[in-house]
C-alpha positions in Angstrom: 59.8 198.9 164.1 56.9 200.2 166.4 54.5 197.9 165.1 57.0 195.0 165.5 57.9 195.7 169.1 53.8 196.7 169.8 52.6 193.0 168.5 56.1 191.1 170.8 54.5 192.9 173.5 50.9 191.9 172.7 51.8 188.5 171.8 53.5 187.9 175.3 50.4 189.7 177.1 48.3 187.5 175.6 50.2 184.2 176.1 50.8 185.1 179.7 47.4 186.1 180.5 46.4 182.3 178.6 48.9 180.2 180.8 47.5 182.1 184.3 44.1 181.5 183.7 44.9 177.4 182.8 47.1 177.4 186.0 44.3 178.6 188.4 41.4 177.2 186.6 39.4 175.9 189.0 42.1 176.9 191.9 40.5 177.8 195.1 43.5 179.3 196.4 44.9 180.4 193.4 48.1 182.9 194.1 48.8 181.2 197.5 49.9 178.1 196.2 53.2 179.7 194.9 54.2 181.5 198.5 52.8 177.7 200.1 55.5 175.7 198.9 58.9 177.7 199.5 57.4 178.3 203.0 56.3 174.6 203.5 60.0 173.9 202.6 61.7 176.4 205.1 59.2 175.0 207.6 61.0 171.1 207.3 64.6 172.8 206.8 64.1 174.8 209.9 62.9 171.6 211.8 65.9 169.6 210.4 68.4 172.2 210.6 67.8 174.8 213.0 65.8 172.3 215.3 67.1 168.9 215.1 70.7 169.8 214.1 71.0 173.1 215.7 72.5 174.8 212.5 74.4 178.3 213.5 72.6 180.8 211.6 71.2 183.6 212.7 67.7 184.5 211.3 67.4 181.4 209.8 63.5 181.4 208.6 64.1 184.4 206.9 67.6 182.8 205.7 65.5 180.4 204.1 63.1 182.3 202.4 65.5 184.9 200.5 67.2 181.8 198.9 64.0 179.9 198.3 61.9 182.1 197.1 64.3 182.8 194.1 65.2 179.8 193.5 61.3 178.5 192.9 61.1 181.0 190.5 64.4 179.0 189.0 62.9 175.5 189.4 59.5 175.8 187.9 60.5 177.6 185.0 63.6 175.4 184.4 61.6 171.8 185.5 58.3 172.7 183.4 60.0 173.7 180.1 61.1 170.5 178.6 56.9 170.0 177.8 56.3 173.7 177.1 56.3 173.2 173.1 54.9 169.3 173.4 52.2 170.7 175.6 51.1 173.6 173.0 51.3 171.2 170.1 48.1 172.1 168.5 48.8 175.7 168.9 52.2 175.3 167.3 51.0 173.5 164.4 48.3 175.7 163.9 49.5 179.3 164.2 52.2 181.2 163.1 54.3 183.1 165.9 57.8 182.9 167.2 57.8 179.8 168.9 60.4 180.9 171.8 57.5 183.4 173.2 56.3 179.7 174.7 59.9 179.8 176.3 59.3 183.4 177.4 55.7 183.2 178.6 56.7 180.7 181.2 59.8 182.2 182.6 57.8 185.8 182.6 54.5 183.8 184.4 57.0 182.6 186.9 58.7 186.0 187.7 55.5 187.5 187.9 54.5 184.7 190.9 58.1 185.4 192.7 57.6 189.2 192.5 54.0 188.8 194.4 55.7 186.6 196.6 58.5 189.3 197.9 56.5 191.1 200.5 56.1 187.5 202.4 60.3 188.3 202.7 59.4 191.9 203.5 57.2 190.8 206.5 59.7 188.4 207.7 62.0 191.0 208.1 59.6 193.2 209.6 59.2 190.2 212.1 62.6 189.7 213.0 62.9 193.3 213.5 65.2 194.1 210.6 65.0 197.0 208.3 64.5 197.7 204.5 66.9 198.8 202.6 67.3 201.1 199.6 68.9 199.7 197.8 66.5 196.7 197.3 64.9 199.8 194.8 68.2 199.1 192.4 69.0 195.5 193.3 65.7 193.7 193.3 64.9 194.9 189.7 68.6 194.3 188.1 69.0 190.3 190.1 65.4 190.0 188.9 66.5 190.6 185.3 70.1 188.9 185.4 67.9 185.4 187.0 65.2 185.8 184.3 68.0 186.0 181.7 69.6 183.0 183.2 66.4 181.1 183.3 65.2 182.2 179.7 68.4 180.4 178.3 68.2 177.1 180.2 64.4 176.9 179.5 65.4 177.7 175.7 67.9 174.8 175.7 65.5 172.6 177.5 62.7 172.9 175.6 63.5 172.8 172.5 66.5 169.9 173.0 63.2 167.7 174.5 61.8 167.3 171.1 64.3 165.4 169.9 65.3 163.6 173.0 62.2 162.5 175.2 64.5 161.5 178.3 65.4 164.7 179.1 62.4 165.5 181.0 63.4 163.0 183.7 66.9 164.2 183.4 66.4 167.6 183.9 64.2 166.7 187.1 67.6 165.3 188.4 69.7 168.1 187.4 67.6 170.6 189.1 67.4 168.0 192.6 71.0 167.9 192.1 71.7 171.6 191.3 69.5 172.5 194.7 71.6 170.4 197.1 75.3 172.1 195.4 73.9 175.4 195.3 73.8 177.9 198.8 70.2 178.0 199.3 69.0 176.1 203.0 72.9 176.9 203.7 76.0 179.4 203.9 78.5 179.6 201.5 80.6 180.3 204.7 79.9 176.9 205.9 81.3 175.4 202.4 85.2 174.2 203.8 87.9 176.5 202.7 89.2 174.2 200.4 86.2 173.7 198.2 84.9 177.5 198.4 86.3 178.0 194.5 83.7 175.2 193.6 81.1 178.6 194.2 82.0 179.9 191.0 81.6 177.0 188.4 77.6 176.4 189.6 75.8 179.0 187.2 73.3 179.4 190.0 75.4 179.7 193.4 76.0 183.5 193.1 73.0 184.6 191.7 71.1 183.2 195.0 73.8 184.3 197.3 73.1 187.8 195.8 69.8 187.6 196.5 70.2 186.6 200.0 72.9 189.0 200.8 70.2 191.8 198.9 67.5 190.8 201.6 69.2 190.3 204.6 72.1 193.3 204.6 71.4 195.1 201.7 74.2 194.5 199.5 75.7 192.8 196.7 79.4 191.1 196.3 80.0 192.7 193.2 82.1 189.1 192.1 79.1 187.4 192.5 77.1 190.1 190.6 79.5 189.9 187.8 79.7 186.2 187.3 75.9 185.7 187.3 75.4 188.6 184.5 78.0 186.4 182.6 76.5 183.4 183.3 72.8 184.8 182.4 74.3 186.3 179.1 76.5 183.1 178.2 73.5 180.6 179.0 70.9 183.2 176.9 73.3 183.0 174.4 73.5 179.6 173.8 70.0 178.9 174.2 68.9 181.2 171.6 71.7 179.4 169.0 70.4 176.0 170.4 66.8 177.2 170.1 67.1 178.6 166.7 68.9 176.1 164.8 66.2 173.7 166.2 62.9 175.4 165.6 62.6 174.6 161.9 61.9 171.0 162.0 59.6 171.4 165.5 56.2 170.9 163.3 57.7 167.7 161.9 58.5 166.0 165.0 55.1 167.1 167.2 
């Protein structure tokens, strides 16, 4: 059993440690590119919102950056897993692993980038003269596992689905464009009218990133919306390792 869990945990050090040194090969700035996007982003939503439309929330860079930050982490993973398996073809074909450690060496790549990242919310709240809190000690590590969960499954689902259906790369570039505009991230789920608010609970990601807000800015967690993202992330995992599994036999034949 030792042995078993020693070479999963040597395999997915290994497979990590390959995908970060292909993604910064010849990367001046290396690290810096995954903090310069989600703050490139809260730059044009603070001119368009904050700016231009005068948009009534207080703190609102900082706002920003504890819903994008997350949700990065969310997008790359979920948008660069339909070519995972089609992009390690050779290795596929050639070796004999687990193929879902593909899956798993993305999503953990991706975490790794958004937990470097969290000081840049740290220093924002520094700047707008907030304070830590302690229980970011308890809540960053148990979101951080309920979203890697959640993003595990969908990225299961996703990639191994694409084999067989080619079209859902450009469909799952949609859903996730669609999925950012229905999901509280440049806004407040206060501002969603009264009438609609129970929509909040049917979009898988909409209360994990509202925890992860609410964790940053005030310390604390709506335990609803903790509860219905840890049965989202366990649902979704679920069904993406059924999905996954029942698949993975014929993925030789049709690389």
């Amino acid at each position: 059993m030792n042995r078993s869990i020693q070479y999963k945990l040597d395999l997915l050090s290994i497979l990590t440690k390959k995908e970060l040194k292909v993604r910064y090969k010849s990367s001046f700035l290396g690290y810096l590119w995954s903090v310069a996007y989600p703050l490139a982003m809260a730059a044009v939503f603070y001119i368009a919102f904050k700016i231009v439309m005068k948009i009534q929330i207080e703190n609102y860079t900082l706002f920003l950056m504890a819903g994008l930050f997350p949700w990065q982490w969310f997008g790359n993973s979920v948008g660069t897993s339909p070519m995972v398996l089609l992009s390690n073809a050779s290795l596929i074909k050639k070796v004999n692993f687990p193929r879902q450690y593909l899956v798993l060496t993305m999503v953990t790549q991706d975490m790794i980038h958004f937990i470097l990242a969290i000081p840049v919310i740290v220093l924002f709240v520094f700047i707008y003269k907030l304070s830590p809190h302690w229980s970011w000690l308890y809540g960053i590590p148990l979101l951080c596992i309920i979203q890697f969960l959640l993003t595990y499954g969908f990225s299961l689902i996703l990639s191994g689905v694409n084999l067989f259906v080619r079209d859902l790369e450009r469909l799952t570039s949609i859903f996730i464009t669609l999925l950012f505009y229905c999901t509280p991230v440049f806004y407040s789920e206060t501002m969603i009218p009264e009438k609609f608010k129970y929509l909040i609970d049917f979009n898988p990601l909409s209360p994990l990133m509202i925890s992860w807000r609410h964790l940053f800015l005030t310390g604390q967690i709506n335990n609803h919306y903790l509860l219905l993202s840890t049965v989202y992330s366990l649902g979704i995992l679920l069904a993406g390792k059924i999905i996954f599994n029942k698949l993975s036999w014929k993925f030789a034949e049709v690389l």
